[in-house]
C-alpha positions in Angstrom: 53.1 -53.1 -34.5 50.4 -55.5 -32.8 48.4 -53.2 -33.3 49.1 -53.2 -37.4 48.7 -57.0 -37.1 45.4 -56.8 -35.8 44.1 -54.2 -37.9 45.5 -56.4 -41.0 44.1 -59.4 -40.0 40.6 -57.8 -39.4 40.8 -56.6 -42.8 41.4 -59.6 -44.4 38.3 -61.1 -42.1 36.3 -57.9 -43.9 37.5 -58.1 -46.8 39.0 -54.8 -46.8 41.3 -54.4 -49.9 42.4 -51.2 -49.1 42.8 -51.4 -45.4 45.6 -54.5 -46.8 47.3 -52.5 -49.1 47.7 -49.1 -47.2 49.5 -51.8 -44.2 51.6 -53.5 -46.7 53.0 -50.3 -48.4 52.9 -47.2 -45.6 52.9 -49.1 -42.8 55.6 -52.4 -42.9 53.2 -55.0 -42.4 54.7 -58.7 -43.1 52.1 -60.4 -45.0 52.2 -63.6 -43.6 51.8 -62.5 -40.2 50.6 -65.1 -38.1 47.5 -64.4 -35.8 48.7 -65.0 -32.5 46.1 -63.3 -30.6 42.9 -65.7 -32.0 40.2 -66.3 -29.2 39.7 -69.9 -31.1 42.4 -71.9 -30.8 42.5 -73.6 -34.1 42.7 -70.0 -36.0 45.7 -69.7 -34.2 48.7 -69.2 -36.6 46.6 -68.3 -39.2 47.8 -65.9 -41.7 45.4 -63.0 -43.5 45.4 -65.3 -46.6 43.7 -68.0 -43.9 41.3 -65.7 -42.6 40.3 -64.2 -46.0 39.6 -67.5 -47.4 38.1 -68.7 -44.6 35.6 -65.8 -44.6 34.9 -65.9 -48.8 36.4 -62.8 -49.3 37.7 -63.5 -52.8 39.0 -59.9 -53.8 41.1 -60.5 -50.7 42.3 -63.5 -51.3 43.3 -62.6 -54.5 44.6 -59.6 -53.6 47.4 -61.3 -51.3 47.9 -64.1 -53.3 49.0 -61.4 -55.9 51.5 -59.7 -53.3 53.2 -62.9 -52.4 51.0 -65.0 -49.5 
């Protein structure tokens, strides 16, 4: 499952809509999974909703904010 975290939160750095969705419906990912695993310590805890914003990925942010972030 760490692995699914990682890959989700990458996605939402990217921007990758459909990386989000195939997690969140084939694959169990919670969508307010916290990144625990973030090399800079205040990113820590951040959810994909925090690193999509962060990174201006608006069809992402919008996207999760549509499934329930």
């Amino acid at each position: 499952m760490e692995e699914n975290n990682a890959k989700f939160l990458r996605a939402a750095i990217d921007g990758c809509v459909e990386t989000l969705a195939d997690l969140l419906d084939n694959h169990g990912q919670c969508i307010d999974t916290p990144d625990t695993a973030a090399e800079d310590i205040s990113s820590i805890q951040n959810t994909a909703l925090h690193h999509a914003a962060d990174h201006g990925n608006l069809e992402a942010v919008e996207f999760l904010l549509d499934r329930g972030a």
